[in-house]
mmCIF file of the N, C-alpha and C atoms, coordinates in Angstrom:
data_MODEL
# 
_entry.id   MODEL 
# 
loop_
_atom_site.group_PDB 
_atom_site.id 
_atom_site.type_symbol 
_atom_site.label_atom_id 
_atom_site.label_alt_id 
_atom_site.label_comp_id 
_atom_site.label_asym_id 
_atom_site.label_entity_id 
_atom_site.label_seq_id 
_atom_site.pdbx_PDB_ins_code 
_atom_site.Cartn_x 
_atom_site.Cartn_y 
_atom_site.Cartn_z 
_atom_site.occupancy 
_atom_site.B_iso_or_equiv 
_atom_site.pdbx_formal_charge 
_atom_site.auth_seq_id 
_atom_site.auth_comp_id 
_atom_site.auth_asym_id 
_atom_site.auth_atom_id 
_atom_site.pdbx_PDB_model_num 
ATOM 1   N N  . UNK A 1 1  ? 62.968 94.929  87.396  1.00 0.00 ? 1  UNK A N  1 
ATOM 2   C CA . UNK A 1 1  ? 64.086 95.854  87.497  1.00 0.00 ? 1  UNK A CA 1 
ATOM 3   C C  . UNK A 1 1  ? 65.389 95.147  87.133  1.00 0.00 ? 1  UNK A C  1 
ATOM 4   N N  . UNK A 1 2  ? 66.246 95.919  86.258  1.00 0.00 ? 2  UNK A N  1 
ATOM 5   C CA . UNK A 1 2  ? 67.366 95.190  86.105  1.00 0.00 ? 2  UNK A CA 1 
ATOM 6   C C  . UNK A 1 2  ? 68.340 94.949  87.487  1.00 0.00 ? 2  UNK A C  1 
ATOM 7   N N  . UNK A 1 3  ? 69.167 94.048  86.835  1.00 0.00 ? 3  UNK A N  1 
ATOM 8   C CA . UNK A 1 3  ? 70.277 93.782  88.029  1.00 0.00 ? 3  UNK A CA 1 
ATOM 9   C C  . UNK A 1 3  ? 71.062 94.875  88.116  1.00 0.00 ? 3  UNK A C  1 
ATOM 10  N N  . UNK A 1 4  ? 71.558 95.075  89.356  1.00 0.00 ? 4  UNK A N  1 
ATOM 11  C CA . UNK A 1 4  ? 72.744 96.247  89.848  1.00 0.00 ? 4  UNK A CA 1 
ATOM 12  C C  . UNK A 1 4  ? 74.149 95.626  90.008  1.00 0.00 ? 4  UNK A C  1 
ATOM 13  N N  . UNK A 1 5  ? 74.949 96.286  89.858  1.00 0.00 ? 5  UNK A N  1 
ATOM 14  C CA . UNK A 1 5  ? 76.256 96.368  90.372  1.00 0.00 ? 5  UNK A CA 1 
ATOM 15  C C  . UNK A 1 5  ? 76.046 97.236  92.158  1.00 0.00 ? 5  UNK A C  1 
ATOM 16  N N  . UNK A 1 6  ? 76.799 96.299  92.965  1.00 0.00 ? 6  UNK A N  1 
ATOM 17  C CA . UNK A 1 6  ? 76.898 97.004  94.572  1.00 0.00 ? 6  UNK A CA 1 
ATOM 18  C C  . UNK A 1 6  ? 78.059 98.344  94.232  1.00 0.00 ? 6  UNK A C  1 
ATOM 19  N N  . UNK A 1 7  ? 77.161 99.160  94.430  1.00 0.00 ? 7  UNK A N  1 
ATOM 20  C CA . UNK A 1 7  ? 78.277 100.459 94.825  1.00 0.00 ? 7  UNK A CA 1 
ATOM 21  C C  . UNK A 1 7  ? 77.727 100.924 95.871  1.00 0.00 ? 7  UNK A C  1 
ATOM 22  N N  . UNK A 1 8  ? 79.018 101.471 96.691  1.00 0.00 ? 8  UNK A N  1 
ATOM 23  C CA . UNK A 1 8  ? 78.800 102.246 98.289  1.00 0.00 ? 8  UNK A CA 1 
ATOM 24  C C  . UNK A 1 8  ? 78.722 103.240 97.982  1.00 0.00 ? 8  UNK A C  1 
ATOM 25  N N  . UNK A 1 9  ? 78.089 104.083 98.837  1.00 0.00 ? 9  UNK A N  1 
ATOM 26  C CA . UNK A 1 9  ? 77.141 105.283 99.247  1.00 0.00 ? 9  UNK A CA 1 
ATOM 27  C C  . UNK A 1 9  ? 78.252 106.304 98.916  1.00 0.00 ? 9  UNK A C  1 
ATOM 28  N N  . UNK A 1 10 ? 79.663 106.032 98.806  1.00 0.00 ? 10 UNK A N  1 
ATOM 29  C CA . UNK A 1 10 ? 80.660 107.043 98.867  1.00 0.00 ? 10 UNK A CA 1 
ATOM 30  C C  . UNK A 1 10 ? 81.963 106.672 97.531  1.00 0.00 ? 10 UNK A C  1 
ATOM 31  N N  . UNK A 1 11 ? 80.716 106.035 97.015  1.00 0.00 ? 11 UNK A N  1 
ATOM 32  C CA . UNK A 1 11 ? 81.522 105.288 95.193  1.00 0.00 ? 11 UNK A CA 1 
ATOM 33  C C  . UNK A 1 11 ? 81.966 106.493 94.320  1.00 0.00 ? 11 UNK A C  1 
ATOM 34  N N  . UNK A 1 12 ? 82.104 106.771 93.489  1.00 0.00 ? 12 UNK A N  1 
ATOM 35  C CA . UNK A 1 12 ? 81.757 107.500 92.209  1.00 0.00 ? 12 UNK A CA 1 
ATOM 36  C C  . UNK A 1 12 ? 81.715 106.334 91.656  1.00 0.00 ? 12 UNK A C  1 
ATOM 37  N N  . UNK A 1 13 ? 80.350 105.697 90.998  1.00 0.00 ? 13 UNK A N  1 
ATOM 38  C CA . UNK A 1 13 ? 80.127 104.757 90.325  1.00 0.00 ? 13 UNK A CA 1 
ATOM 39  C C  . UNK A 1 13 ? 80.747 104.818 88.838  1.00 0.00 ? 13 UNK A C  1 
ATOM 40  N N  . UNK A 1 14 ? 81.197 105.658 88.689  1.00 0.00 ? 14 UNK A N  1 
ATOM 41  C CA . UNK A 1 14 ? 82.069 105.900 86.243  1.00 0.00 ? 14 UNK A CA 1 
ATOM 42  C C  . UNK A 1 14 ? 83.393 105.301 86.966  1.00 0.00 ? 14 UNK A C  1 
ATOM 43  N N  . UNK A 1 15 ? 84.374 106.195 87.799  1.00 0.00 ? 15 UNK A N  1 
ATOM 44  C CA . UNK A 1 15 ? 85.621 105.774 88.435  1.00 0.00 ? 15 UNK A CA 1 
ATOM 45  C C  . UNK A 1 15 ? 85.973 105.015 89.238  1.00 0.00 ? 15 UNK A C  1 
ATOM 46  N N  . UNK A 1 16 ? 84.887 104.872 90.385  1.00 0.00 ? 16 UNK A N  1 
ATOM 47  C CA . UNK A 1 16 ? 85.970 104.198 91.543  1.00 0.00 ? 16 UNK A CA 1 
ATOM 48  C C  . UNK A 1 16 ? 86.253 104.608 92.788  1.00 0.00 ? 16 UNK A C  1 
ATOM 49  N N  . UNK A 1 17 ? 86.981 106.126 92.196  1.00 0.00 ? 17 UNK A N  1 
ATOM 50  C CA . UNK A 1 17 ? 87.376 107.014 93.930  1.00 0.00 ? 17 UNK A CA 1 
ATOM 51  C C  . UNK A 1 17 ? 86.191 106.698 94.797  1.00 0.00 ? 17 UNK A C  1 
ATOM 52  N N  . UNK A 1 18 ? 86.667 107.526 95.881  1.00 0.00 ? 18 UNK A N  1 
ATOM 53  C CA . UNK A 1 18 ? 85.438 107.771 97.354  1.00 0.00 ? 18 UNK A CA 1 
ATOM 54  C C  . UNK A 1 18 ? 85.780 108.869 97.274  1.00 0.00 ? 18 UNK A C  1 
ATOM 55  N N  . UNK A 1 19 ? 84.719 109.990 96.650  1.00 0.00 ? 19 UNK A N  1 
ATOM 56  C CA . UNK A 1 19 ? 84.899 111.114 97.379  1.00 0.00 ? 19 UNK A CA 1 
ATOM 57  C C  . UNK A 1 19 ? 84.371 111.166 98.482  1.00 0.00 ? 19 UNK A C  1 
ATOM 58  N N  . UNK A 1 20 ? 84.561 112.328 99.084  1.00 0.00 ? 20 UNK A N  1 
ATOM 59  C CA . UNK A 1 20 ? 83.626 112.854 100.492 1.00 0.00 ? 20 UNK A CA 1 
ATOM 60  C C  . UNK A 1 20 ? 82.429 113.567 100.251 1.00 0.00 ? 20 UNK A C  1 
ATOM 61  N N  . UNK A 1 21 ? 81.663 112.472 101.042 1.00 0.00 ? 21 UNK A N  1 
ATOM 62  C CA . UNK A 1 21 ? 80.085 112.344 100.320 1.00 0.00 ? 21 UNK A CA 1 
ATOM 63  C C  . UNK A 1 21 ? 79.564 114.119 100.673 1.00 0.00 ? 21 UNK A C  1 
ATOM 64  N N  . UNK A 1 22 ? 80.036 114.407 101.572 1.00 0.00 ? 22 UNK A N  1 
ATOM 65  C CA . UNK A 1 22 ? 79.575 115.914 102.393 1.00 0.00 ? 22 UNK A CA 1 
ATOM 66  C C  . UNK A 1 22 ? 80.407 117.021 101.109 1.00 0.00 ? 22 UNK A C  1 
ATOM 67  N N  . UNK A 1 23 ? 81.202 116.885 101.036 1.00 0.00 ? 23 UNK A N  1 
ATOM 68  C CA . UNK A 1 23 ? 82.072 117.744 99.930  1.00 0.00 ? 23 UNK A CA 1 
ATOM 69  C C  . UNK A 1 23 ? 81.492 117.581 98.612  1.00 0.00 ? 23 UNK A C  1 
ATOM 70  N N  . UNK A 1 24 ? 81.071 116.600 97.892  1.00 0.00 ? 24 UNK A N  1 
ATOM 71  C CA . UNK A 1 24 ? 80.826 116.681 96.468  1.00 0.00 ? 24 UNK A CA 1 
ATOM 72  C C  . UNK A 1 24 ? 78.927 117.304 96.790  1.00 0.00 ? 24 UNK A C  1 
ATOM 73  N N  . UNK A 1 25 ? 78.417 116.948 97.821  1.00 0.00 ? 25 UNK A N  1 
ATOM 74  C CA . UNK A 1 25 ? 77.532 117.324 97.896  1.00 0.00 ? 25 UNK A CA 1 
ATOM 75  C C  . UNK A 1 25 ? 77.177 119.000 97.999  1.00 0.00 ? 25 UNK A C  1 
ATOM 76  N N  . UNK A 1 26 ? 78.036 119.464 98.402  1.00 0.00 ? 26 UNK A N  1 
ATOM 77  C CA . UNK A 1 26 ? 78.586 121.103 98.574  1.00 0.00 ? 26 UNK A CA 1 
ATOM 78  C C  . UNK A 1 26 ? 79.094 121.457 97.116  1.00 0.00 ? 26 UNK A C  1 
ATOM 79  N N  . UNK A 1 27 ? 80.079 120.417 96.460  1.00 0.00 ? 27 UNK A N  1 
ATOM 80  C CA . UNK A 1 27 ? 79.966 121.204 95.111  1.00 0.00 ? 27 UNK A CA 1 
ATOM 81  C C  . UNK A 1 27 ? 78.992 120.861 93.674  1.00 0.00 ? 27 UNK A C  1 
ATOM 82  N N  . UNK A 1 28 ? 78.235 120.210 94.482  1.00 0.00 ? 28 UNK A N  1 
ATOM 83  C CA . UNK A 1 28 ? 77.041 119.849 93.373  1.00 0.00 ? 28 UNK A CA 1 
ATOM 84  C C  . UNK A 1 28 ? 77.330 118.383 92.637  1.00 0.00 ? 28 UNK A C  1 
ATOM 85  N N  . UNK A 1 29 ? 78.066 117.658 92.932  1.00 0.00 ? 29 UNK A N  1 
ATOM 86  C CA . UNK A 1 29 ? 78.517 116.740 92.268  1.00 0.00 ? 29 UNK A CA 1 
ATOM 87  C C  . UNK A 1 29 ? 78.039 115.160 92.806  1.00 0.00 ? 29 UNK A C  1 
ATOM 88  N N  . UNK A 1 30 ? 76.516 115.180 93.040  1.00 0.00 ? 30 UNK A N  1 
ATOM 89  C CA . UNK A 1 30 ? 75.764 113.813 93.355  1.00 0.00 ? 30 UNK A CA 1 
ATOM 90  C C  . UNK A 1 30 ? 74.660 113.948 92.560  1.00 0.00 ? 30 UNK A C  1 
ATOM 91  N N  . UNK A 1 31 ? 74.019 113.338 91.735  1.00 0.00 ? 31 UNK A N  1 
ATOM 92  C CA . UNK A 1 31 ? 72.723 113.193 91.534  1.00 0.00 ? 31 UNK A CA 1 
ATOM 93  C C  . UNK A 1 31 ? 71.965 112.108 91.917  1.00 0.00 ? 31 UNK A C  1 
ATOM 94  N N  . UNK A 1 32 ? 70.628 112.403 91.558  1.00 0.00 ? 32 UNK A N  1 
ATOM 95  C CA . UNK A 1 32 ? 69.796 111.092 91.973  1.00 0.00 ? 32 UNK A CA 1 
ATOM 96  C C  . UNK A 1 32 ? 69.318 110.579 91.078  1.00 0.00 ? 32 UNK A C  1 
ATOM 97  N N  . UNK A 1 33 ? 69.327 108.766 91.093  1.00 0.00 ? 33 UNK A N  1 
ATOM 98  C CA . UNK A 1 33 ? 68.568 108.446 89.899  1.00 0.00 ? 33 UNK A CA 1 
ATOM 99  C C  . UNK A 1 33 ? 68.175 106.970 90.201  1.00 0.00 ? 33 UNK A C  1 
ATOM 100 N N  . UNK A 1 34 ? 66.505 106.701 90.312  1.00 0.00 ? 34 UNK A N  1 
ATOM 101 C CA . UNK A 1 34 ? 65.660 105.837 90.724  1.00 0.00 ? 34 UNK A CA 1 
ATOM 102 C C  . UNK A 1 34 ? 65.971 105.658 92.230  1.00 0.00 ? 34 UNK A C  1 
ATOM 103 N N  . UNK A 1 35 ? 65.961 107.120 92.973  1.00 0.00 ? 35 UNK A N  1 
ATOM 104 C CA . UNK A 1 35 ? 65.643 107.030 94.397  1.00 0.00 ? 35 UNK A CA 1 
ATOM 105 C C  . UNK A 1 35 ? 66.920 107.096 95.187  1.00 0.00 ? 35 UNK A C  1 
ATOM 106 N N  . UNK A 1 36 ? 67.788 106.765 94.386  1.00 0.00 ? 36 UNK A N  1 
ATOM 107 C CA . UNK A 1 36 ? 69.313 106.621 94.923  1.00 0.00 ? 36 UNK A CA 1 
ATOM 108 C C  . UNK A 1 36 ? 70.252 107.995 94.919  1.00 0.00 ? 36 UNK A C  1 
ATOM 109 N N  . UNK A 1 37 ? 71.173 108.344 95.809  1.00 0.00 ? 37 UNK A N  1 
ATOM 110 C CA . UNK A 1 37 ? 71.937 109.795 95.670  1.00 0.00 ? 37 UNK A CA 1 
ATOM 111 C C  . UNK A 1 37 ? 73.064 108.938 95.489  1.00 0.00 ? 37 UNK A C  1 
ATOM 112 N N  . UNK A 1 38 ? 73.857 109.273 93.907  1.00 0.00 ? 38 UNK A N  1 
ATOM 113 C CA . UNK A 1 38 ? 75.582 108.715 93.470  1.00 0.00 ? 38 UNK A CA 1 
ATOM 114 C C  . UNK A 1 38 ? 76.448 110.263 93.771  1.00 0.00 ? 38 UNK A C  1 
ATOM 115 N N  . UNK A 1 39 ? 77.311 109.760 94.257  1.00 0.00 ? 39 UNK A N  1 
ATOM 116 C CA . UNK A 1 39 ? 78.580 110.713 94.234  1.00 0.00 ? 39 UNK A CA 1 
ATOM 117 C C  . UNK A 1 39 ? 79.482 111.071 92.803  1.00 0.00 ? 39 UNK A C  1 
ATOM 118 N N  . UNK A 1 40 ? 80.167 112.194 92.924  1.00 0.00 ? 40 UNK A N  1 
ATOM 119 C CA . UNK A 1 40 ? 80.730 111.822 92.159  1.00 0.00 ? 40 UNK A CA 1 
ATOM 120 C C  . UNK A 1 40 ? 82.412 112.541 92.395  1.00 0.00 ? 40 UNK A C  1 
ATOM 121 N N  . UNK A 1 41 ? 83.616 112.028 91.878  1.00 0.00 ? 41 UNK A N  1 
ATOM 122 C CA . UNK A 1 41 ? 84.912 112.978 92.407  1.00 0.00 ? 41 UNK A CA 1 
ATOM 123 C C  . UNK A 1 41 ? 84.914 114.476 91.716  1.00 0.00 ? 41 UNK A C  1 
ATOM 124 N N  . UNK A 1 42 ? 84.220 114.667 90.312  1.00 0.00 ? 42 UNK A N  1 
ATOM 125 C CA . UNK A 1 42 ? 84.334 115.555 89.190  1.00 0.00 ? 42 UNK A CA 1 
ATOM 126 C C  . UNK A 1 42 ? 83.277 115.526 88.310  1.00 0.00 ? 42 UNK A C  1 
ATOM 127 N N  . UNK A 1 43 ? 82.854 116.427 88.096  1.00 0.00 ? 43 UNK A N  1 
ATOM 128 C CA . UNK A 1 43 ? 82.121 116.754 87.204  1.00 0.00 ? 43 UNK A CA 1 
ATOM 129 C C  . UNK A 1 43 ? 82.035 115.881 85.710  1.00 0.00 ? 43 UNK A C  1 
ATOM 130 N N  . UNK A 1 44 ? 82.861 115.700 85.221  1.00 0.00 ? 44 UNK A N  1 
ATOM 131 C CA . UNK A 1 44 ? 83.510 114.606 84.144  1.00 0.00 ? 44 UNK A CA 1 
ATOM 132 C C  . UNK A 1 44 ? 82.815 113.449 84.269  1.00 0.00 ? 44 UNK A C  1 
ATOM 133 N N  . UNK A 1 45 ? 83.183 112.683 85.915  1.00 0.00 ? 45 UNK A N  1 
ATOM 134 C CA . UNK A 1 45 ? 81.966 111.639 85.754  1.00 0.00 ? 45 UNK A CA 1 
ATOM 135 C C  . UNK A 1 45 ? 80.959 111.691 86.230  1.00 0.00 ? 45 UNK A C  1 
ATOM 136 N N  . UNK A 1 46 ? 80.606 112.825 86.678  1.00 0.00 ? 46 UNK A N  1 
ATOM 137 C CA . UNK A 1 46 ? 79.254 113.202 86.667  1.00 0.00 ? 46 UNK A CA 1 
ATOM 138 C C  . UNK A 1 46 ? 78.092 113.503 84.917  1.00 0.00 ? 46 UNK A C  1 
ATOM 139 N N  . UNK A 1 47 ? 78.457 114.039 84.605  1.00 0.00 ? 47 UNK A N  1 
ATOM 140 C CA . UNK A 1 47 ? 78.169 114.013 83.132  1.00 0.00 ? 47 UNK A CA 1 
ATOM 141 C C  . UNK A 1 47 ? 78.080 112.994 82.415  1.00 0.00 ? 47 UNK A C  1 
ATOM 142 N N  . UNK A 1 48 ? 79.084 111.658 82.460  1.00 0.00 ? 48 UNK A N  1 
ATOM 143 C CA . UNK A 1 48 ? 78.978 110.561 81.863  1.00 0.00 ? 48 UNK A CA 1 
ATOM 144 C C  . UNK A 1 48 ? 78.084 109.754 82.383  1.00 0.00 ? 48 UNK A C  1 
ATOM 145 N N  . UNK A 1 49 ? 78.110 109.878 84.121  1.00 0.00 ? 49 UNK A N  1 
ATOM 146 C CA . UNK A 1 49 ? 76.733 109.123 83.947  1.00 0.00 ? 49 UNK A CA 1 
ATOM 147 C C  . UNK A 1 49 ? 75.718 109.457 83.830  1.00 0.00 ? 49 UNK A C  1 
ATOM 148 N N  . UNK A 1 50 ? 75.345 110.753 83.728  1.00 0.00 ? 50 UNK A N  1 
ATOM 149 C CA . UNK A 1 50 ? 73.826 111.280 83.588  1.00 0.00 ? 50 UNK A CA 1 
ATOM 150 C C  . UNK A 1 50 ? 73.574 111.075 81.979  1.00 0.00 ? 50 UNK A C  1 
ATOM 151 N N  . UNK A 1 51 ? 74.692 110.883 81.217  1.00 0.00 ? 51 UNK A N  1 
ATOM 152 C CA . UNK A 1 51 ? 74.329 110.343 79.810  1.00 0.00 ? 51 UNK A CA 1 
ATOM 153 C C  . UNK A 1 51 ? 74.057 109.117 79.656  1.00 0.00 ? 51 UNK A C  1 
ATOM 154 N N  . UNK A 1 52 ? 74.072 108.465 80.356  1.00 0.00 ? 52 UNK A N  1 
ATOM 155 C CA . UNK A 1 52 ? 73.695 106.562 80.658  1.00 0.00 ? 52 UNK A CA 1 
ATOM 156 C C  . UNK A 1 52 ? 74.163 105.861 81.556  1.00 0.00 ? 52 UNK A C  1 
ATOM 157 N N  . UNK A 1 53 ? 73.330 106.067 82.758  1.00 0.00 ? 53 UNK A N  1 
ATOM 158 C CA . UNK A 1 53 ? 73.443 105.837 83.983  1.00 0.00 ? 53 UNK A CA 1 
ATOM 159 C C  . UNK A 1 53 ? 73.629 104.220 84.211  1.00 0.00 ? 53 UNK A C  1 
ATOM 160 N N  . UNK A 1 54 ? 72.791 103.318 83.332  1.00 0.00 ? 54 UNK A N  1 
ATOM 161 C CA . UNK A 1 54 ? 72.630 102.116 82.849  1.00 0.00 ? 54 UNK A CA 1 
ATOM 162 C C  . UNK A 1 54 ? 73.977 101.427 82.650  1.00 0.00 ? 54 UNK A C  1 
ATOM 163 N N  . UNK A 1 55 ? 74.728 102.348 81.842  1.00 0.00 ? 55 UNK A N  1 
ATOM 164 C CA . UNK A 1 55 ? 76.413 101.298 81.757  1.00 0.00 ? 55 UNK A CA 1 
ATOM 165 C C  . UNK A 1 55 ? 76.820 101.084 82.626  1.00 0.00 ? 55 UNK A C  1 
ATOM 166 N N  . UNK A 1 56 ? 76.680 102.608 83.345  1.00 0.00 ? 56 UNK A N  1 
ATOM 167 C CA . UNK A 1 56 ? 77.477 102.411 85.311  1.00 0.00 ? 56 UNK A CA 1 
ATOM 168 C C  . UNK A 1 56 ? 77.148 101.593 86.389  1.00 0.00 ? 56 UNK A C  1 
ATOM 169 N N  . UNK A 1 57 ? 75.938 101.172 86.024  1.00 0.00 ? 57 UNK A N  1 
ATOM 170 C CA . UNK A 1 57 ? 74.928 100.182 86.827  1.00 0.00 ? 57 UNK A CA 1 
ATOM 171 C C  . UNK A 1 57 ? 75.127 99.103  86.626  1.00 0.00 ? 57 UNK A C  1 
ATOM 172 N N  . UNK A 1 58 ? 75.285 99.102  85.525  1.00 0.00 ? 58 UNK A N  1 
ATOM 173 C CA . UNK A 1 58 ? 75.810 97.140  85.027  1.00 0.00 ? 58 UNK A CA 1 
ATOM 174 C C  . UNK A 1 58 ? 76.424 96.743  85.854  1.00 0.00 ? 58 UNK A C  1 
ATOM 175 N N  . UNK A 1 59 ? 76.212 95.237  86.066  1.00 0.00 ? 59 UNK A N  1 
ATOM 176 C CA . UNK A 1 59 ? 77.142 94.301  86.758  1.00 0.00 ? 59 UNK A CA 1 
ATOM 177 C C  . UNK A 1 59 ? 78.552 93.947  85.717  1.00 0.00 ? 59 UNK A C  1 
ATOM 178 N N  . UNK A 1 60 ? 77.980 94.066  84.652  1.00 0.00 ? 60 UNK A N  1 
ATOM 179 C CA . UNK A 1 60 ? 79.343 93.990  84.171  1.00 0.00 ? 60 UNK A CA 1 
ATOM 180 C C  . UNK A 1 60 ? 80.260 94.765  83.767  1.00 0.00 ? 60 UNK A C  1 
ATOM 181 N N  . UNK A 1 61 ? 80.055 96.133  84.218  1.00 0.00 ? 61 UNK A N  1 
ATOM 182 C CA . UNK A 1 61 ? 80.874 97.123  84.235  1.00 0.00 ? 61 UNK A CA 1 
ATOM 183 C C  . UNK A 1 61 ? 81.819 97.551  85.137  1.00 0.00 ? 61 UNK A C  1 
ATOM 184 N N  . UNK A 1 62 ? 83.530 97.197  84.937  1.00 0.00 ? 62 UNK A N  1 
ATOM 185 C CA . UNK A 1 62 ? 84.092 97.838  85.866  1.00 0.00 ? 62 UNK A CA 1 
ATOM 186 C C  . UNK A 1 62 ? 84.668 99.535  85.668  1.00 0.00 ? 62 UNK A C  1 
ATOM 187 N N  . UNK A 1 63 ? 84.588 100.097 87.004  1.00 0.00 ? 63 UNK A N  1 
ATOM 188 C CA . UNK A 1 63 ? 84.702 101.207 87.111  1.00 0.00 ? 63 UNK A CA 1 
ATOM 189 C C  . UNK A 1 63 ? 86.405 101.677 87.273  1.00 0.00 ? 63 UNK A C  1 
ATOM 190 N N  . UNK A 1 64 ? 86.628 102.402 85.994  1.00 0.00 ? 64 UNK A N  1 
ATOM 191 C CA . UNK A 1 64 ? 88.517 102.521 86.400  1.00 0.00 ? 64 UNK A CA 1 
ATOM 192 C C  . UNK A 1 64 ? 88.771 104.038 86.016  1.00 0.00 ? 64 UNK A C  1 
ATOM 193 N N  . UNK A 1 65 ? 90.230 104.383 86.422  1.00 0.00 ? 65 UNK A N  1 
ATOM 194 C CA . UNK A 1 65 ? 90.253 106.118 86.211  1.00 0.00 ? 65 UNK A CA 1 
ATOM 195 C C  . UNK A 1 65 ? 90.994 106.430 84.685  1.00 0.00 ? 65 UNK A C  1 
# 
């Protein structure tokens, strides 16, 4: 398995923010991917990472707005 970047449970892993994990979950804005539930603040980076979840995962990727 590749290496991860640590993101918290309440990341949006593309940006940065913390949304509120209970709220984006109400507007649809977490998916799951290899077992894991990501948040997200917007739809926007929700979409980017479901197009390559892999960049966001990188360790060498930082996450900015």
């Amino acid at each position: 398995m590749a290496e991860r970047r640590e993101i918290a449970p309440n990341e949006d892993p593309v940006c940065g923010m913390t949304p509120d994990v209970e709220q984006a979950r109400a507007k649809g804005l977490t998916t799951e991917y290899e077992g894991r539930e990501y948040v997200f603040c917007g739809k926007g980076c929700l979409l980017e990472f479901g197009d390559d979840p892999e960049k966001y995962l990188d360790p060498a990727y930082t996450p900015s707005m």
